[in-house]
C-alpha positions in Angstrom: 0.0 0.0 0.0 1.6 3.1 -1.0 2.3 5.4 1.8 0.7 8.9 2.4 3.0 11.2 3.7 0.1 14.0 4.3 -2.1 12.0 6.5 -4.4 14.1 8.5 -6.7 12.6 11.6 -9.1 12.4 9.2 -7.6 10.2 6.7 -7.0 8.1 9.9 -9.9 7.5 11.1 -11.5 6.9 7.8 -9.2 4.2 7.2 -9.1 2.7 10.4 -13.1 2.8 11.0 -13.2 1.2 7.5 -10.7 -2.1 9.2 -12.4 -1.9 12.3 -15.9 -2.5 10.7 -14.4 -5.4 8.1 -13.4 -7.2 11.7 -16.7 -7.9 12.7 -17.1 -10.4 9.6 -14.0 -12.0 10.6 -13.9 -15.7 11.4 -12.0 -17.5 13.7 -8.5 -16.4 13.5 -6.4 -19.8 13.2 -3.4 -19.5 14.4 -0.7 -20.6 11.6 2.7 -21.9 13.0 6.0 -20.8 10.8 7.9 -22.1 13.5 7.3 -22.9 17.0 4.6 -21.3 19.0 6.2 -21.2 21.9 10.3 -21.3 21.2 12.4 -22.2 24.2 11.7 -21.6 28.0 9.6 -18.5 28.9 11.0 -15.7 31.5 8.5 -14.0 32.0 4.2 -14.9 33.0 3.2 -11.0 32.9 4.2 -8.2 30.8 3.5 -4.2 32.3 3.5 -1.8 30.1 4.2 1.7 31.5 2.9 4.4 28.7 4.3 8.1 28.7 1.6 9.2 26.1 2.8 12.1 24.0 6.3 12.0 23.5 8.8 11.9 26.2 11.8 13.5 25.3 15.1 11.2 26.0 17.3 13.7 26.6 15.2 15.1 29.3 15.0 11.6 30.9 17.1 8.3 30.2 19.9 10.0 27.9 20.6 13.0 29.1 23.3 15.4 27.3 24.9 18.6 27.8 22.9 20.8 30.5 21.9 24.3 29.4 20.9 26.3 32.3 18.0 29.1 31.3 18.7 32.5 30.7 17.1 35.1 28.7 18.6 35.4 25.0 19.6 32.0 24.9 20.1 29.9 21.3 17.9 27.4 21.3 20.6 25.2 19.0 22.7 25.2 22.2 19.8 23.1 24.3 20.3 19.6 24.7 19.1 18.8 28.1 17.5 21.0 30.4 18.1 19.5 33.3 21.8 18.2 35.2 22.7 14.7 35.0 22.2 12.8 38.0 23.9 9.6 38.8 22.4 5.8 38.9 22.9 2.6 40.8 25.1 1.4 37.8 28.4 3.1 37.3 28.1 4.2 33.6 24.4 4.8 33.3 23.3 8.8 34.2 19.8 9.6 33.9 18.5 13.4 34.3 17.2 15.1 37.4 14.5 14.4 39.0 14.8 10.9 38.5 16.3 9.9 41.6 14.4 7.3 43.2 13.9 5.1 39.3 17.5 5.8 38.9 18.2 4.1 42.5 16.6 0.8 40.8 18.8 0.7 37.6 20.7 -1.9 38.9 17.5 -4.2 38.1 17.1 -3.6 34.7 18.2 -2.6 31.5 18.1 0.9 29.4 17.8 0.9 25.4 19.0 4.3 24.2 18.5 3.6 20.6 14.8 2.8 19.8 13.6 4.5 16.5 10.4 5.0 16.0 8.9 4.6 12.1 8.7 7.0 9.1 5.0 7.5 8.6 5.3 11.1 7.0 3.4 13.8 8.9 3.7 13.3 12.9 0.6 12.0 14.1 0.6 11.1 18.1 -1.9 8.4 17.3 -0.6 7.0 14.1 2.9 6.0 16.5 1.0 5.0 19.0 -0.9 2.4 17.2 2.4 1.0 14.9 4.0 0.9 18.5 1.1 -1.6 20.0 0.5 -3.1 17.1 3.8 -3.3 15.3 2.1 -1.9 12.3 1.8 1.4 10.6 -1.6 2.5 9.5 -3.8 2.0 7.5 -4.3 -1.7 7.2 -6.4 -3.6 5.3 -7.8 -5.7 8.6 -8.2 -4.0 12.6 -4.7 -5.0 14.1 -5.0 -6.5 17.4 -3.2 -4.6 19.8 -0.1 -6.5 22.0 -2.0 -7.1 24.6 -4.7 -9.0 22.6 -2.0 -10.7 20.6 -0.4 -12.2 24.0 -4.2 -12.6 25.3 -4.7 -14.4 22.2 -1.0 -16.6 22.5 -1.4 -17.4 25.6 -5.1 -17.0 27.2 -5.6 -15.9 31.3 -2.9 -16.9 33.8 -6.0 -16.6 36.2 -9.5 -17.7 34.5 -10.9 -15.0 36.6 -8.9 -11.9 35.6 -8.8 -10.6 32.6 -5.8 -11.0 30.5 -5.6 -7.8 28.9 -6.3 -4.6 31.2 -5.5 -1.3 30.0 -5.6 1.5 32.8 -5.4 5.2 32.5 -6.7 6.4 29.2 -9.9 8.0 28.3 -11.5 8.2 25.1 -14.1 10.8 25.4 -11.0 13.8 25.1 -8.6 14.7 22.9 -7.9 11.9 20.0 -10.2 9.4 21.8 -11.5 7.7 18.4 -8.5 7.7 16.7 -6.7 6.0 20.4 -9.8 3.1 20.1 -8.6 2.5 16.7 -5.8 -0.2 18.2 -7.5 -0.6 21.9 -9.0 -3.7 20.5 -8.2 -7.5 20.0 -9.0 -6.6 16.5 -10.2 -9.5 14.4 -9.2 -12.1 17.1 -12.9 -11.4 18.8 -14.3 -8.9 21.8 -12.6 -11.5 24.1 -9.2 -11.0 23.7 -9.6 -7.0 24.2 -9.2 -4.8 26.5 -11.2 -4.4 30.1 -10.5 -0.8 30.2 -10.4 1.3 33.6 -10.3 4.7 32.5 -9.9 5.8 36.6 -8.0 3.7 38.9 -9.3 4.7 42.0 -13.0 3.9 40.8 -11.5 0.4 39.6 -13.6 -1.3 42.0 -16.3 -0.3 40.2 -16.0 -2.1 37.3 -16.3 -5.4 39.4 -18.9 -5.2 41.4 -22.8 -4.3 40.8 -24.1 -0.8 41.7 -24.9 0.0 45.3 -28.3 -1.3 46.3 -28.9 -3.6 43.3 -30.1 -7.0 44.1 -28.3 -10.1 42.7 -31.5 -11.3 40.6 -32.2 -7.3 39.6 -28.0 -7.6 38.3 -29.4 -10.8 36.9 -31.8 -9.5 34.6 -29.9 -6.4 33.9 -27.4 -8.6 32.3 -30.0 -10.2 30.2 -31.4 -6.7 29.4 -27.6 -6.0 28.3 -26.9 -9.4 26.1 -30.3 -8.5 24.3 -28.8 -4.7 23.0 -26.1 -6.5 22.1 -28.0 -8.7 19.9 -28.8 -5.3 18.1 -25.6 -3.8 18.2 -23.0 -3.6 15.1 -21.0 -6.8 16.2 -24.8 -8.6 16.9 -25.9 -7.2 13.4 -23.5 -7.6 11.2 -20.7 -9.5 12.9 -20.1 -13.5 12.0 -20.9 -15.9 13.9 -17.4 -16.2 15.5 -17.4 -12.8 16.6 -20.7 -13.2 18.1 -19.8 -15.7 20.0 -16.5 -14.0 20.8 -18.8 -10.8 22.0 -20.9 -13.5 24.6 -17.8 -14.8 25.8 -16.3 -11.7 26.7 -19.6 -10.7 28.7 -19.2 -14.4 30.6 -15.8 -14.1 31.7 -16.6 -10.5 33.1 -19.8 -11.9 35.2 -17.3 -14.7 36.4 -15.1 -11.9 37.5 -17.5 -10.2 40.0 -18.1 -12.9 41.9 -14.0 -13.9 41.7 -12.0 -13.4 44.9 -9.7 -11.7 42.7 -11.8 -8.8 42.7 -10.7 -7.3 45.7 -7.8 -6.4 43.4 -9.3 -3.9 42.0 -10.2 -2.0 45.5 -7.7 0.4 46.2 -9.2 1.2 49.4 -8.1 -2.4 50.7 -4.1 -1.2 50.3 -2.9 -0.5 53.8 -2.5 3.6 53.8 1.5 3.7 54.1 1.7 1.4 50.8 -1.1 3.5 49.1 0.6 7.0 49.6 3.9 5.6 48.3 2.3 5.4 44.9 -0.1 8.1 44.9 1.3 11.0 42.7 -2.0 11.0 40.9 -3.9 8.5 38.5 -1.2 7.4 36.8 0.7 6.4 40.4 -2.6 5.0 41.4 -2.5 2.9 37.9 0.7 1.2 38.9 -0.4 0.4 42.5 -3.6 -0.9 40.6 -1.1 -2.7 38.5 1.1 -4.5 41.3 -2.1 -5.7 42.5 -3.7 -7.3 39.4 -0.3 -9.1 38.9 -0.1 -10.5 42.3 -3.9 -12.2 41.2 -2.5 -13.6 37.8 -3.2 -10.8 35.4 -1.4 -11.6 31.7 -0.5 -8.0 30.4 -1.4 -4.8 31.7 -0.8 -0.9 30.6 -0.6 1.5 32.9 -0.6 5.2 31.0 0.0 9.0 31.9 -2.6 9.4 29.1 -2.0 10.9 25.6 -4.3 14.1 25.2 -3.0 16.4 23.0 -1.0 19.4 24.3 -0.8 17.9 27.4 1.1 15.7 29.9 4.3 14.4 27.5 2.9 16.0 24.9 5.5 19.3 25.1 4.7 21.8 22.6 5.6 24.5 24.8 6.6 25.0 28.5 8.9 21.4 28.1 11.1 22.2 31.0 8.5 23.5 33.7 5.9 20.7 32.6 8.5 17.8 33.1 9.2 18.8 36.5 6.1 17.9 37.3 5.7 14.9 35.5 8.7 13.3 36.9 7.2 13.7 40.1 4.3 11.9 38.9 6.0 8.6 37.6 9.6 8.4 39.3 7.9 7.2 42.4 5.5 4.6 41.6 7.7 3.4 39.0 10.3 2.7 41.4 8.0 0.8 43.7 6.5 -1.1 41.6 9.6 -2.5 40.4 10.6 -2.6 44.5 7.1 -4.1 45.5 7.4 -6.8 42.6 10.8 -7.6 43.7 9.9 -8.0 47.6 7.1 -10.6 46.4 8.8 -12.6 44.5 7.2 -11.7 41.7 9.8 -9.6 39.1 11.3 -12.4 38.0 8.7 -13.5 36.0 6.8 -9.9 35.4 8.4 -7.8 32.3 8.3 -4.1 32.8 8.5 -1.7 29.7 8.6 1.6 30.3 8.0 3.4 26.8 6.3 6.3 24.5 5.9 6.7 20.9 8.9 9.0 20.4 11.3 11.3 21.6 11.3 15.2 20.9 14.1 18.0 20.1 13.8 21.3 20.0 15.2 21.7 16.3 14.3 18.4 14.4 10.9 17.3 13.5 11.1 13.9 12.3 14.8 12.3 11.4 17.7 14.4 10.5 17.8 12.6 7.2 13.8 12.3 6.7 12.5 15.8 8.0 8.9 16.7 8.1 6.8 19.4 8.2 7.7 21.5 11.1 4.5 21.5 13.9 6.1 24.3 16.5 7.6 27.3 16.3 11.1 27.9 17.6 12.3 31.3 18.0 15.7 32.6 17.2 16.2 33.4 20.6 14.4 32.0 24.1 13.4 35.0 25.4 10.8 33.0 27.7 10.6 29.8 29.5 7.8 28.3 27.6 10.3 27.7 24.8 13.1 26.6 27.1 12.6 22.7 26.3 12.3 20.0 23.8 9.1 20.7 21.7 9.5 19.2 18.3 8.5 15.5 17.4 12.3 13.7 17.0 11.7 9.8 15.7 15.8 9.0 15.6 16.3 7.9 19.2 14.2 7.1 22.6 14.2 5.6 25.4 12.7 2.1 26.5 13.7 0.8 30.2 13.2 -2.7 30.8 12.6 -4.6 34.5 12.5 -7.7 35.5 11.4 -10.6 33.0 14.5 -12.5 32.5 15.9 -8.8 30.9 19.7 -8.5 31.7 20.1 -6.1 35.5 22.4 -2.5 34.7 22.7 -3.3 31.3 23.0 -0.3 28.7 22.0 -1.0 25.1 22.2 1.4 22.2 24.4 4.7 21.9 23.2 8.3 21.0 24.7 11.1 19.5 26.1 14.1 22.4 25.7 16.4 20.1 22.4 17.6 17.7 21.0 15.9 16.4 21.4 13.7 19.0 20.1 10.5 17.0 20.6 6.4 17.4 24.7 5.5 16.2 24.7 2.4 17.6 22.4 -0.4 18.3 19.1 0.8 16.8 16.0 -1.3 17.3 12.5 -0.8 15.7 9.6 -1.8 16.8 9.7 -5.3 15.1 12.6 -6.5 17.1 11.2 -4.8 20.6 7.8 -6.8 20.1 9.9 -9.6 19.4 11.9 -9.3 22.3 8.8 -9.0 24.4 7.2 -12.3 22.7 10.6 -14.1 23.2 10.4 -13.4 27.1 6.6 -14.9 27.1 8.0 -18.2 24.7 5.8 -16.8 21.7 7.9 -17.2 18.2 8.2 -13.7 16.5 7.0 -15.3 13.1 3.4 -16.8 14.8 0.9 -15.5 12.6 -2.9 -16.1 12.1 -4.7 -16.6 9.2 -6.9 -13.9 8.5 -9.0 -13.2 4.8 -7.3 -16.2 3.9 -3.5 -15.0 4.6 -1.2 -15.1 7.2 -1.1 -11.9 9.5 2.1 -12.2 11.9 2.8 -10.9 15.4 5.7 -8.7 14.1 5.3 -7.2 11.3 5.9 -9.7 8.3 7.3 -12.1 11.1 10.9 -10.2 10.6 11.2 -9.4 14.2 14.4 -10.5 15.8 14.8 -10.5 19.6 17.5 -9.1 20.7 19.4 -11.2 22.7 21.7 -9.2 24.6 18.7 -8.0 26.5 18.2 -11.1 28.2 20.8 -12.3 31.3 22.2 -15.5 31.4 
């Protein structure tokens, strides 16, 4: 399919509503084995994925450069980093300040410097977003089941009762919500291998229990009520018999999760205080207390994101310094005890932490240095205020992933940047083919799985090219 550089949200959406409704005549998806399924021994049960929607700049973070205090008249080609350097727990890692308590942990996992993200023309947040959880760039011709439904798919519940794919944090009634649905989904595997979406962490509980007041037989015929709207919705309509069936099961496994033990996961008011206020920065701290939790019940793969609305949060179009000040706040925390309270229990052996985002930003370089795009912010000559003192453009030629537990290699350093602009990937680079595959290669799936869909094979990474990257993994 030939490749439109000039891709507006428009275009997008038209496309990917036009994939999303072709899933619902999809049959069962029959899984097609190039290789093995399942190749070697597995280190890891549980994959986390920790989502800094909206860009987050690497060399305001994980690789920092040469600090450029603020002052008035300064050139913005002389800003690199915006904040000092601080030091880690390993000897030749530095991350940037603010940091501290994520950087005290380095010593149990591994950094990549050098992940590039894909040349898809025009910057659209939402465009990465989905090639990064689906390991495809859009459009395509069929939905593309996001990672978590792929692994959901592979490998099915740990825990019958928990869902295997839970995605915390993100709305979709703001910003780019229907462009953000558009890889939330299992796809054309079937409603039971997508997400079961808490938008709000601390109203979790919620989603696993009946309303206040309402009797068991009332719920009872409320969920009868419910399966009969079904029967008249889109998917009940239209959809094949598969994904009908696909839809009821979905609705089955949620009723046998409300009256699961495990649901007391999901009730953040049942964390002793002194635990709770470790991790509560805000929703996105609450998401990975919420996250520990459902592991420790046998959750399969879980997102926890700081949310991607436009113009806010990582998003850094102006005011990049002052707004990451506070955002480091928000995650360094709760990152840190996560991967502590994971540790303690036994349990980060066998859970994969990846902390990632889309891309990476500069304040000069939209795009590559070698594939520029159309500029989206204006930089001035001089910064003359401290809106503009920070990164603000959309850079796709380095960023950072950090890797915990899983089996992944502890104070390990993959991938090399430039110190000077454009500070881009010389050493190491990894797409997203080979990251998905080194993800699937921790769970035991084969980076070449595919399943047969309109009557050809459609593979976990893209074209089943993917390569783990076995330096990653310890001994």
């Amino acid at each position: 399919m030939k490749l439109n550089n000039n891709w507006s949200r428009r275009d997008f959406l038209k496309t990917a509503s036009a994939a999303t409704l072709s899933a619902l005549a999809a049959p069962y998806a029959r899984p097609i084995y190039a290789g093995d399924a399942v190749k070697g021994r597995a280190t890891a049960d549980t994959v986390i994925i920790l989502w800094m929607g909206g860009g987050m700049a690497h060399t305001e973070t994980f690789d920092p450069k040469r600090y450029t205090p603020y002052e008035a008249g300064l050139d913005p080609n002389k800003v690199l980093s915006t904040f000092p350097a601080i030091d880690t727990a390993v000897d030749n890692i530095k991350f940037s300040q603010g940091l501290e308590k994520m950087a005290a942990v380095m010593n149990r996992g591994t950094l990549i410097r050098s992940y590039t993200a894909g040349d898809l023309g025009f910057i659209l947040h939402s465009r990465h977003q989905y090639q990064w959880h689906t390991g495809y760039a859009p459009p395509q011709t069929v939905a593309a089941p996001h990672l978590g439904a792929i692994i959901s798919r592979t490998l099915g519940p740990l825990n019958p009762a928990v869902p295997a794919f839970i995605d915390i944090g993100q709305r979709f009634d703001v910003g780019e919500g229907e462009e953000l649905k558009a890889f939330h989904s299992a796809g054309f595997y079937g409603s039971e291998f997508g997400p079961f979406v808490i938008s709000n962490p601390e109203s979790a509980v919620e989603a696993v229990r009946p309303p206040a007041g309402m009797s068991p037989s009332r719920f009872e015929n409320r969920d009868k009520f419910f399966r009969k709207l079904l029967a008249q919705s889109p998917v009940g309509e239209f959809g094949s018999d598969y994904q009908k069936e696909s839809l009821v099961r979905s609705l089955d496994k949620a009723h046998m999760l409300l009256s699961s033990p495990a649901s007391k996961a999901f009730d953040l008011s049942l964390e002793p205080k002194e635990s709770y206020d470790k991790y509560n920065t805000g929703r996105f701290g609450l998401g990975c207390l919420l996250a520990r939790r459902l592991t420790e019940v046998g959750a399969r793969f879980i997102e926890v994101t700081t949310e991607y609305v436009p113009f806010l949060h990582w998003d850094t179009h102006e005011n990049g310094h002052t707004r990451l000040v506070d955002l480091k706040k928000s995650v360094d925390g709760p990152i840190s005890q996560l991967v502590l309270d994971l540790e303690e229990r036994g349990l980060l052996d066998r859970t994969l932490i990846v902390l990632a985002s889309e891309f990476s930003r500069d304040m000069m370089t939209e795009g590559k240095p070698d594939k520029k795009v159309k500029d989206q912010v204006e930089v001035p000559t001089a910064i003359n205020d401290l809106k503009y003192y920070g990164m603000h453009r959309h850079f796709t030629d380095a960023g950072s992933v950090l890797l915990f537990g899983g089996g992944i290699q502890k104070g390990h350093l993959h991938g090399v940047t430039a110190d000077e602009r454009p500070c881009k990937t010389i050493k190491d680079r990894v797409g997203i083919e080979d990251l998905h595959a080194s993800i699937f290669h921790a769970l035991g799936i084969a980076p070449d799985l595919a399943y047969e869909i309109e009557k050809r094979p459609f593979y976990v990474t893209r074209d089943g090219l993917g390569k783990p990257i076995m330096s990653l993994f310890g001994a």
